[in-house]
C-alpha positions as CSV (number, residue, x, y, z in Angstrom):
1,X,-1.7,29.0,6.6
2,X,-4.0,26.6,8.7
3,X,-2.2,23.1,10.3
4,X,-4.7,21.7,7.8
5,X,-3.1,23.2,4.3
6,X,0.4,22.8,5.9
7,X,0.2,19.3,6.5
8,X,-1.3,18.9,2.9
9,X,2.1,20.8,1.6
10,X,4.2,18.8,3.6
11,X,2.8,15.4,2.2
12,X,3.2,16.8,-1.0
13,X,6.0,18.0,-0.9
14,X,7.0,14.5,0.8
15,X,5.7,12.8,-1.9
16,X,7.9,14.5,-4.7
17,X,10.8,13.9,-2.8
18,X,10.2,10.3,-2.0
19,X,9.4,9.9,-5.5
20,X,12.5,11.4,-6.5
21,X,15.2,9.5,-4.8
22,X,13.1,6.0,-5.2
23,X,14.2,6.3,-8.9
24,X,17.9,5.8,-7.7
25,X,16.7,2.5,-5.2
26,X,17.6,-0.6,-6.8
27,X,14.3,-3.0,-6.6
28,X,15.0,-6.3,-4.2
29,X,12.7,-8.9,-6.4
30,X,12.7,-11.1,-3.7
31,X,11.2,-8.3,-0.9
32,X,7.9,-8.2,-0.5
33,X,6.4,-5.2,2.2
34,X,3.2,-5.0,3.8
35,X,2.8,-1.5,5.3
36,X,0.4,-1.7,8.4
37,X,1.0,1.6,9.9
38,X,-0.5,1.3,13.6
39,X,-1.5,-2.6,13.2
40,X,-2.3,-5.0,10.6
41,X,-5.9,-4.1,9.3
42,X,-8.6,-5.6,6.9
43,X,-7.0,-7.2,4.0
44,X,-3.4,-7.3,4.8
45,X,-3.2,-9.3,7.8
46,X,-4.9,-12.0,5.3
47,X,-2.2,-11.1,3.0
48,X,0.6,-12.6,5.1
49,X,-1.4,-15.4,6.1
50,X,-1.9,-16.2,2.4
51,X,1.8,-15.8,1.9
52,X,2.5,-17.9,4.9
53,X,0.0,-20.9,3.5
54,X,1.5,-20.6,0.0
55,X,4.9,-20.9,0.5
56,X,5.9,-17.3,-0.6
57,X,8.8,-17.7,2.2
58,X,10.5,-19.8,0.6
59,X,11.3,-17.9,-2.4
60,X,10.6,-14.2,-0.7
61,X,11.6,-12.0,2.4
62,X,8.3,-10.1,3.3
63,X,8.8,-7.3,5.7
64,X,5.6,-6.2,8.0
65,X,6.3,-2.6,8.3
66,X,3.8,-1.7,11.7
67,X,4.2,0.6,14.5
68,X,3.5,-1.9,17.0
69,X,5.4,-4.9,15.8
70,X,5.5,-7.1,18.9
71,X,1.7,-8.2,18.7
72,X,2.0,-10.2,15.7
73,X,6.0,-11.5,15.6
74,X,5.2,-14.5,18.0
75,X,1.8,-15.4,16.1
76,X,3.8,-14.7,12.8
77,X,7.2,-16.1,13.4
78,X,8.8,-17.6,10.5
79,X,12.6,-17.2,9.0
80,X,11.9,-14.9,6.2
81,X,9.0,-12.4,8.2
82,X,10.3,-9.5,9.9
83,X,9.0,-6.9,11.3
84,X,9.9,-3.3,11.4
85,X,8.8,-0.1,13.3
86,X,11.4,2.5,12.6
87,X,10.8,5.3,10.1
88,X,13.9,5.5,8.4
89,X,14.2,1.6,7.9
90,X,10.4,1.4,6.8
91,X,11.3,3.7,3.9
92,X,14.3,2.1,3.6
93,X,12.5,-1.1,3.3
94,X,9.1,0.3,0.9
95,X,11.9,2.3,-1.6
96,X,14.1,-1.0,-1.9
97,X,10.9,-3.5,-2.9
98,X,9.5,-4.8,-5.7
99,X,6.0,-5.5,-4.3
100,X,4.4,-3.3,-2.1
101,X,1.1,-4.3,-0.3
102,X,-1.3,-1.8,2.2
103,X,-4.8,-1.5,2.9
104,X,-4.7,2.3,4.1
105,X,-2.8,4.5,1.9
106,X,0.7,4.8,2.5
107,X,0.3,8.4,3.5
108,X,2.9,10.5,4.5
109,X,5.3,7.8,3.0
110,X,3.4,8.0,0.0
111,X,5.9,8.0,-3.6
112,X,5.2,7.2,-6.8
113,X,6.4,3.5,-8.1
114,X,9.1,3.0,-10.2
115,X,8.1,1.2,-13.4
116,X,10.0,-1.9,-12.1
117,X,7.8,-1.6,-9.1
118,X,4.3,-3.1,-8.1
119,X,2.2,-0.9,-5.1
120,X,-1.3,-2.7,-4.6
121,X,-4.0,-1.4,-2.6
122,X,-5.7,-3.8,-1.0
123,X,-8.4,-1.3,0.2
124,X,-10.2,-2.1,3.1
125,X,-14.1,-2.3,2.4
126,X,-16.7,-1.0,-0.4
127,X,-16.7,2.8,-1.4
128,X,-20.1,3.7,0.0
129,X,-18.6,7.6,0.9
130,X,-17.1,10.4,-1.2
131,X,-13.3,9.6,-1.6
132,X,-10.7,10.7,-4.5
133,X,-12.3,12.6,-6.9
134,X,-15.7,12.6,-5.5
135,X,-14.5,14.3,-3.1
136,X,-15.1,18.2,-3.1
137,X,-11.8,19.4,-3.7
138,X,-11.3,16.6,-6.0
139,X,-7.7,16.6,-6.3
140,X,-5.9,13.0,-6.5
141,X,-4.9,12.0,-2.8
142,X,-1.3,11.8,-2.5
143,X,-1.8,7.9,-1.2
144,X,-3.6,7.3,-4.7
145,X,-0.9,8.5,-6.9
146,X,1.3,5.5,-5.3
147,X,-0.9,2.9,-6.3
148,X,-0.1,0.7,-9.4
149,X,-3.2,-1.5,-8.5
150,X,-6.0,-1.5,-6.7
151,X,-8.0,-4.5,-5.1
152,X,-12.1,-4.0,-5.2
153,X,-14.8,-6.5,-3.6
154,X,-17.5,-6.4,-6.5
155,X,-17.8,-6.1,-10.3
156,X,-20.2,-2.7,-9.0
157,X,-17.3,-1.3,-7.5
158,X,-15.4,-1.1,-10.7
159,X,-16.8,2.0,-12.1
160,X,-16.9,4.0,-9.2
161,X,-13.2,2.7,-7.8
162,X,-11.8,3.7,-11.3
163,X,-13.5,7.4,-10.8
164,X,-12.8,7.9,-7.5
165,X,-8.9,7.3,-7.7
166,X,-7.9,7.6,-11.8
167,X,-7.2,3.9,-11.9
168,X,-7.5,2.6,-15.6
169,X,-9.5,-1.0,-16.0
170,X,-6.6,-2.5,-16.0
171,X,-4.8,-1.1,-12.8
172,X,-8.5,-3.1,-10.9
173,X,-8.2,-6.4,-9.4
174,X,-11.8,-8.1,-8.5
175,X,-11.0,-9.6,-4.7
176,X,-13.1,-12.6,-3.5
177,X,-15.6,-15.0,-5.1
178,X,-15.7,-14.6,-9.1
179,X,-19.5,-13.0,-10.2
180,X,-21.4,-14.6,-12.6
């Protein structure tokens, strides 16, 4: 077996288990995680800045899960922000919310939501390469099966985000400036 196939097998078989015991994790509805793996990226740093500008930590604790935490707790400190690097807390933390936000996937943390439970994929650009199902061995990344919704920048994007991931119409957000 090639590091390749066995690393595919272990997210998998990751994922089922993840999946499994996150049935038996009672939902905070007042936790809100962004999961930045190495660093906030693309859309989610704007996330917690929206959050921050909005009030949201007032009402909600929102936990930046990143593996280098210390660049953004000055520029982000606030009461209810935290931020957490440790493996075993960051799943702690992702199985025990009610709102999930990432821009990358959350990989080999990947599990599939609860129905109480809202992942969003805030992607982090157009899908101008082949991904998901357009992909040759077009099985459904593990990452994908997580997501309950998906953010995409254009009404063109629709279609082909929908393809590429087996997102239903409904499971789409439309990010940025209404078209016409």
């Amino acid at each position: 077996m090639s590091l390749m196939n066995f690393y595919k097998l272990f997210k998998e078989i990751n994922f089922r288990f993840l999946s499994f015991i996150n049935l038996f994790f009672p939902k905070n509805e007042r936790k809100i995680v962004l999961y930045g793996r190495k660093m906030f990226n693309d859309n989610l740093e704007a996330m917690l800045v929206h959050f921050i500008n909005n009030n949201y930590t007032k009402k909600y604790k929102i936990y930046c899960l990143l593996a280098e935490p210390k660049v953004y707790e000055s520029k982000y400190k606030n009461e209810n922000i935290y931020f957490v690097s440790g493996i075993l807390s960051s799943i702690f933390h992702l199985l025990s919310s009610k709102y999930i936000f990432h821009t990358h996937s959350l990989s080999v943390v990947a599990f599939k939501a609860c129905r109480n439970q809202k992942i969003f994929n805030l992607w982090h650009g157009s899908p101008l390469k082949r991904m998901g199902n357009y992909k040759k061995d077009s099985k459904k990344p593990v990452g994908a099966r997580s997501d309950n919704y998906l953010l995409v920048t254009s009404k063109f994007f629709i279609p082909i985000s929908m393809e590429s991931y087996g997102h239903t119409e409904e499971q789409i957000f439309l990010g940025g400036k209404s078209e016409k």
